[in-house]
Each structure stands twice: as structure tokens, then as C-alpha cells.
DRENKE-806791 format. One record per residue (C-alpha): residue in three letters; x negated, z, y. Coordinates in pm, whole numbers, padded with zeros to 5 digits, always signed. Example, Ala and Ser with C-alpha at 12.3 -4.5 7.8 and 13.67 -1.06 7.14 Angstrom:
Ala-01230+00780-00450Ser-01367+00714-00106
This chain:
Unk+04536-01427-05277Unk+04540-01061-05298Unk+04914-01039-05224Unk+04991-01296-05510Unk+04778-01080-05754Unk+04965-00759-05650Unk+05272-00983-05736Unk+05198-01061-06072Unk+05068-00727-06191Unk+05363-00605-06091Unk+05580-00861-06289Unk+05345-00770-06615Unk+05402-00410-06564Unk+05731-00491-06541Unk+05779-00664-06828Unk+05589-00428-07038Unk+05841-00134-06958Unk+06140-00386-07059Unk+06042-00485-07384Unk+05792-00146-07496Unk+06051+00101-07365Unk+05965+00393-07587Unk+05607+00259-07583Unk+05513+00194-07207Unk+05365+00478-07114Unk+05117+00495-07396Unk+05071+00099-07304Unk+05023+00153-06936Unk+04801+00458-06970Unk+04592+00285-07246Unk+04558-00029-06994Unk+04449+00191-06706Unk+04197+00352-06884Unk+04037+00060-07052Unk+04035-00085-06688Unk+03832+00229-06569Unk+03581+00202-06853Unk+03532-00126-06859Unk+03387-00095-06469Unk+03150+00239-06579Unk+03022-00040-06873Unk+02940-00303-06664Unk+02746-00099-06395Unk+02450+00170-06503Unk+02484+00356-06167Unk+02779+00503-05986Unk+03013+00230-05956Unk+03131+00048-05638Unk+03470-00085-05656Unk+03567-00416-05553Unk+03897-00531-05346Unk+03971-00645-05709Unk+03993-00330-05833Unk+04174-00163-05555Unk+04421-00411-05592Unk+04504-00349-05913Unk+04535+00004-05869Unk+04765-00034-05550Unk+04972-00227-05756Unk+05013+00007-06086Unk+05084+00296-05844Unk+05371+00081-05694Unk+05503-00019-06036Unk+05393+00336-06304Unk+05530+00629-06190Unk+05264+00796-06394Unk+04959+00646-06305Unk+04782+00925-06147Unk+04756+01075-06446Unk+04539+00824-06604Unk+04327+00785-06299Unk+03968+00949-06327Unk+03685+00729-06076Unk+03866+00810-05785Unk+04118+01039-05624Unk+04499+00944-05592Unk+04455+00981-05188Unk+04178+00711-05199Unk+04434+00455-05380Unk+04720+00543-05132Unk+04438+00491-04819Unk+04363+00173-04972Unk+04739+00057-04950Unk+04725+00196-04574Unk+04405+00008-04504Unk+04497-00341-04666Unk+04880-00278-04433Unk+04673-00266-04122Unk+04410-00563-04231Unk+04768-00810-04317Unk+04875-00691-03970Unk+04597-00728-03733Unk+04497-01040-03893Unk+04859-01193-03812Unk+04851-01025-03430Unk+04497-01200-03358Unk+04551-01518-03547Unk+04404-01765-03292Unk+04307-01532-03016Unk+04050-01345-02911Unk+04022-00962-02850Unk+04068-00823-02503Unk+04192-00945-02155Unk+04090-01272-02078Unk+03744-01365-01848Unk+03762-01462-01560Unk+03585-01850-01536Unk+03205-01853-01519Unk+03229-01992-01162Unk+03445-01731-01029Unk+03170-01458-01204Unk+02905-01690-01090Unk+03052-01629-00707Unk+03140-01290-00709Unk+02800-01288-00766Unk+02674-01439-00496Unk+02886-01288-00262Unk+02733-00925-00363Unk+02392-01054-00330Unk+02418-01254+00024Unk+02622-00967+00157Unk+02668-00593+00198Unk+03062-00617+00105Unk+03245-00423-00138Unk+03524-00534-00386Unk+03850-00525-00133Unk+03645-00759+00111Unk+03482-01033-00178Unk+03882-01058-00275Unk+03983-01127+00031Unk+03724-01440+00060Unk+03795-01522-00305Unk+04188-01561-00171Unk+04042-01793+00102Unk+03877-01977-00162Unk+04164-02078-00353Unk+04108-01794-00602Unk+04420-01639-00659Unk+04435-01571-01046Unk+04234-01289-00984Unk+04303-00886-00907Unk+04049-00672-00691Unk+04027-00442-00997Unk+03847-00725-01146Unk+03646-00793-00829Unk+03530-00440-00867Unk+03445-00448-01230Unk+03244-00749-01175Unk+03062-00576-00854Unk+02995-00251-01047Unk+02822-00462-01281Unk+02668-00640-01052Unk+02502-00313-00866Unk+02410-00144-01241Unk+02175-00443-01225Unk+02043-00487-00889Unk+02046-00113-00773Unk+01828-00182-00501Unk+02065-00425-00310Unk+02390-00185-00357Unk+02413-00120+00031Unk+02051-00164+00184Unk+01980-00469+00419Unk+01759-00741+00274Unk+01401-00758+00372Unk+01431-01097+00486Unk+01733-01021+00680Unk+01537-00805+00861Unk+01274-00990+00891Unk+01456-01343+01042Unk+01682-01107+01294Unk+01378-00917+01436Unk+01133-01175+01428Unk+01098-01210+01795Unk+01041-00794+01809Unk+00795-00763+01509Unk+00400-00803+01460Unk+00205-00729+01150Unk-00182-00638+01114Unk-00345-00652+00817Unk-00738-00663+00673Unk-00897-00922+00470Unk-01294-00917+00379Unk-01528-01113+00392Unk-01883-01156+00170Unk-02195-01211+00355Unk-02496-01390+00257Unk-02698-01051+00194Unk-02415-00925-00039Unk-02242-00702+00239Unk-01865-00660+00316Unk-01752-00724+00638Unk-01351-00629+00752Unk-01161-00830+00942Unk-00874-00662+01143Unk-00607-00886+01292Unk-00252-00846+01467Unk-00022-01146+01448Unk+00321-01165+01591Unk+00603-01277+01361Unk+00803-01485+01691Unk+00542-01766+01740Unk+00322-01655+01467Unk+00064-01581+01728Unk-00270-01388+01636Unk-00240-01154+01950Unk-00591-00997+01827Unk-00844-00947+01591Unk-01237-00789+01531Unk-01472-00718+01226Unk-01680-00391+01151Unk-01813-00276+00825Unk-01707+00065+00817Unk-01338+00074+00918Unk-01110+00379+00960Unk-00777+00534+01132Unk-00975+00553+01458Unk-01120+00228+01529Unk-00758+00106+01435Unk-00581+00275+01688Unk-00883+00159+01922Unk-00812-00135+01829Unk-00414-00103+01883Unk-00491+00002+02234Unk-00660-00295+02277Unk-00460-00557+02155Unk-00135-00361+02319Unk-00223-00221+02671Unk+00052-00214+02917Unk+00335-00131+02756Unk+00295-00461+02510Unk+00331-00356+02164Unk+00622-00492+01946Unk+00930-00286+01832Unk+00809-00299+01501Unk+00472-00345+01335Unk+00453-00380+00992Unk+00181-00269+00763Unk+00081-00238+00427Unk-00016+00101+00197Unk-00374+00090+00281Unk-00460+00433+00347Unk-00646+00329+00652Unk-00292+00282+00823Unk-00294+00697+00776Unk-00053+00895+00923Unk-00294+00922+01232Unk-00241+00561+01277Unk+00160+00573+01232Unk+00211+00842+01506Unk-00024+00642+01771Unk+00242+00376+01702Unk+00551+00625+01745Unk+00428+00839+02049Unk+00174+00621+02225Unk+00281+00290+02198Unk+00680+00360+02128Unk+00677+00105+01797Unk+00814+00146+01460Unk+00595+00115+01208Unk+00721-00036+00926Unk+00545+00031+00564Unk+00567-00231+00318Unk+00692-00166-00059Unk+00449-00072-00331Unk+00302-00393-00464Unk+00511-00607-00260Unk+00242-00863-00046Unk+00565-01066+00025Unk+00727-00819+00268Unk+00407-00875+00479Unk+00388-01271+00445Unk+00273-01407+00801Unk+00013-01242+00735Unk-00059-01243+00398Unk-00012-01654+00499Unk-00256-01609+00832Unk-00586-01545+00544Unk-00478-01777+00354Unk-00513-02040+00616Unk-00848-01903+00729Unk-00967-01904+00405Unk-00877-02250+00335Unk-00963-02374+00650Unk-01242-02213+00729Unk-01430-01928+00516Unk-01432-02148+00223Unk-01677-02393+00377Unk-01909-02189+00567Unk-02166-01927+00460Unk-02156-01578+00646Unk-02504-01487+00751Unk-02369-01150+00959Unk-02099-00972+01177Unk-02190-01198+01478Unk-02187-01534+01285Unk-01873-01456+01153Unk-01746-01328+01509Unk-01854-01665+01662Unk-01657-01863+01399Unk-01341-01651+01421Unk-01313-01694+01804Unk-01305-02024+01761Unk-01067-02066+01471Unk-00821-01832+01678Unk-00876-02033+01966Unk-00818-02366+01751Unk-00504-02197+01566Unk-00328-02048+01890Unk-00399-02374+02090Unk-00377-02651+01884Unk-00307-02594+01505Unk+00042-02742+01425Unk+00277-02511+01209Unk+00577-02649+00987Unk+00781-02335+01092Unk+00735-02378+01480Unk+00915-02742+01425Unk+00533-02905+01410Unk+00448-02735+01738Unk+00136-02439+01827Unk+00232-02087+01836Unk+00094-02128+02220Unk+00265-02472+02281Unk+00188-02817+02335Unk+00314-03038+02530Unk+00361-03441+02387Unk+00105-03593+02552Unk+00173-03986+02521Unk-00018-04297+02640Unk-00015-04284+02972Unk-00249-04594+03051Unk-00297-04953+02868Unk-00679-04974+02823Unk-00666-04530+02677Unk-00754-04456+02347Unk-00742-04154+02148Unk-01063-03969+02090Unk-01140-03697+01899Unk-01353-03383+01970Unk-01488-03168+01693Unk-01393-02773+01634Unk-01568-02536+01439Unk-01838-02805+01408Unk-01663-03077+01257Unk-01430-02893+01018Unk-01137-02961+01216Unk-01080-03151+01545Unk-00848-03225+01835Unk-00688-03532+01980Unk-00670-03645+02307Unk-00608-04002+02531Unk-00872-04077+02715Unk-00962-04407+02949Unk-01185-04683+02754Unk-01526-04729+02897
């Protein structure tokens, strides 16, 4: 539209200087300056020019040969900038006509698996191409692969080279044991600690006791106890309680030769078997009973432990006990299954025996 308006100014002014020779420039000047004022009428404050008004200006400076002279509400340089700006507008509107800025993404499934690949795996750009190839994926360079990845690592800085927690976790199961604390309210309002190892393998509880007052010492008494012989676990993991003090860590290191492993700050998931062993005490068995004292609760914990090592069925042992069981079938017409109580009828356990 603006091209066709240039157009026909430029025809008028045209015409003018054919037929008003002697008079054009009077006419042209005259013109230029009634355009001016009439914009200062129409606006109280400092005017803002439209692309109307540009264009008419662009095209009397193409057409008058004396137009700056009439010009007053802006300088000549702005009118030739506008010609320069409205040349690169026509232009870059033609060279992206139906496309869009910038090289081309990749697809959303290739991002989406680059992706992946970073996450599941400590690889860097050369070795995600090279499964990408494998893939089928052959539109796409390794300089994308390690755009994509450096993107990838700006938001997820803690997996850039460091080894999963749960990696660690499922290759070393069968070397690692965890202890923890959980407490427990007594009838007379007291607190009572429970301290408990549990071994990640079989998911175990290799040991466990209960004071009210505990502290670094009757830990590692309690670590020499559940470990004597040269027992304890490559690694033992722990959370930030200050109980597990440094006292505690180098007992670990130098007497018992285990790593101890600290858990992040906030992070209860790092130390889930046993976050998941109270759990299971508490719905199984704390949340039904009433804790008179340190040997009531003593009683019923030896007996849960007993119940849970022995005969307690776990999902992630494949339905068997961290100890073992062995399928005991029918092994006589006239036997029946009867049942004998645990923990006084909370739970119980099954087994055949002969009808009277």
C-alpha cells in the first residue's frame, strides 16, 4: 500500500512541475509546509509521525530537489534513514515470506531422546551420536548432539558426570547396610530411640536396641556389636544426624574397614530401606500397641524382628523372607493349615499340621 502511495505522490509532483514550471517551487514548498503544520495542529504535544507521513516525505525527497529546505519537524538524515529502514523491511519481509527464522529443530522425539540418553547415562555428545546413528537417526550432526547436551547439563547440573544414587545403590546392594533411628512415645510422655542396622541384600535387620539418651558412643558400641568378626558391610549408609559424628565415621573407617556413606541434605530417599523398615513397624506394629517402657517395647521389637526376618514376605525378595522360606506344601491328605499368633494376635504364621 505504501509503495503505491509513494507512486502516486510522485506522479502529482510530477505533474505539478510540468504544468507550474515557473511556479513549482513556490507550489511544492507551500505544499510541504502546509503538510508540516497541519500535523503540529492536530496534536497539542510534540508530534509523533506516522508511516503516513514518512512516506510522503520519502517520496517528495525522491521527486523535489529542494525539499530540505522546506523541512522543519525533523532532520533531512531522519527522512533518508527512513528510506533505508522501509529498503530493509520490503527485503526481509520477501527473504522470510513463509519461513521461519533460524536453522531448523531437530523433531521433538529426537530432543526428547537425546534427553534420555544424558539422563540414563554418563556419555557425552560424540558417544549419544553414535547410538542416535544406530537408531536410524542420521539427519542429525554431533554439533547438535552437543548443543542439546549442554542444555541438557545447564539444567540438571547435578547429573553432568556423577553416578546416580540408585545406580549405586542396585550395584552395591549386596555390600551395603544402613542404620538409622526412629522414636518412639511412651505412655508416661517419654522418648525412647530405637537404633537399627538393616542390610540392603536381603533387607535383613542384622540388629537393633533402644535407650533414651543416645550418643556417638553407644553407637559405635553398638556397631561392635552388630559387626564382630570382621562382618561389617563395605558401605553403611547414614543420615546427617549429628549423632553419626565424626567419632562414629572413623570407627567405621579404621575399626571396622567400611565406608560410610552420608546421605544428601534433606534427601530421606537416598536412605529408603530404611526409611521403609519404620514404616513397616509403625504400621504393623507401633500403631496398635501402647508403650508402657524401654522393656515393653524391647519385648515387642524382638519379636517383630524375629517375625520380619523369619517369616514376613517382601514384594522385592520375589514374595520370599529376607532369611528364607522354604514352600512348604501338603504333604499328607487328612493336614490342615493352622495358624499360630505373633505379637499376640496382630500378625500370625501358617503352617500344615495333621487333623486330630
Amino acid at each position: 500500500m505504501y509503495r503505491i502511495l509513494v507512486q502516486l505522490i510522485t506522479v502529482f509532483v510530477k505533474c505539478i512541475q510540468t504544468i507550474h514550471k515557473s511556479k513549482e517551487d513556490l507550489i511544492l514548498e507551500n505544499l510541504a509546509l502546509r503538510q508540516q503544520l497541519l500535523i503540529y495542529q492536530t496534536k497539542k504535544t510534540k508530534p509523533k509521525l506516522t508511516n503516513l507521513d514518512r512516506t510522503f516525505w520519502i517520496a517528495l525527497k525522491q521527486s523535489w530537489n529542494k525539499w530540505v529546505d522546506s523541512l522543519v519537524i525533523v532532520k533531512p538524515e531522519t527522512v533518508i534513514d527512513w528510506q533505508k529502514r522501509r529498503f530493509k523491511m520490503h527485503w526481509t519481509k520477501i527473504s522470510t515470506k513463509n519461513k521461519k527464522p533460524g536453522r531448523r529443530r531437530i523433531k521433538k522425539e529426537v530432543r526428547d531422546l537425546i534427553f534420555q540418553m544424558a539422563g540414563e547415562n554418563r556419555w557425552g555428545a560424540p558417544r549419544i551420536y553414535s547410538e542416535l546413528l544406530m537408531r536410524g537417526y542420521s539427519d542429525v550432526s554431533e554439533a547438535t548432539v552437543s548443543r542439546y547436551l549442554k542444555k541438557y547439563r545447564s539444567l540438571h547440573p547435578d547429573k553432568k558426570k556423577q553416578q546416580s544414587w540408585m545406580t549405586f545403590l542396585k550395584n552395591h546392594r549386596d555390600l551395603i547396610s544402613a542404620m538409622d533411628f526412629f522414636i518412639v512415645p511412651t505412655i508416661n510422655f517419654n522418648i525412647l530411640f530405637v537404633f537399627f542396622i538393616i542390610d540392603h541384600h536381603r533387607r535383613t535387620i542384622r540388629h537393633f536396641n533402644i535407650t533414651n539418651q543416645p550418643c556417638a558412643l553407644w553407637v559405635i558400641q553398638q556397631l561392635r556389636n552388630a559387626f564382630p568378626f570382621d562382618q561389617a558391610p563395605k558401605y553403611l549408609i547414614m543420615d546427617r544426624d549429628s549423632i553419626f559424628s565424626s567419632h562414629v565415621k572413623g570407627f567405621l573407617e579404621r575399626q571396622l574397614g567400611a565406608e560410610p556413606k552420608v546421605t544428601s541434605y534433606r534427601s530421606p530417599w537416598q536412605n529408603g530401606v530404611a526409611e521403609r523398615l519404620v514404616k513397616s513397624i509403625r504400621n504393623e506394629l507401633l500403631n496398635h500397641v501402647v508403650v508402657f517402657n524401654e522393656d515393653h517395647l524391647r519385648r515387642l521389637m524382638r519379636e517383630y524382628v524375629g517375625y520380619y526376618n523369619k517369616d514376613r514376605c517382601h514384594l522385592s525378595l520375589n514374595r520370599d523372607s529376607p532369611m528364607g522360606r522354604k514352600v512348604d506344601s501338603k504333604h499328607s491328605k487328612n493336614a490342615k493349615v493352622k495358624s499360630e499368633p505373633i505379637l499376640g494376635g496382630l500378625h500370625h504364621k501358617y503352617i500344615w499340621r495333621k487333623a486330630a
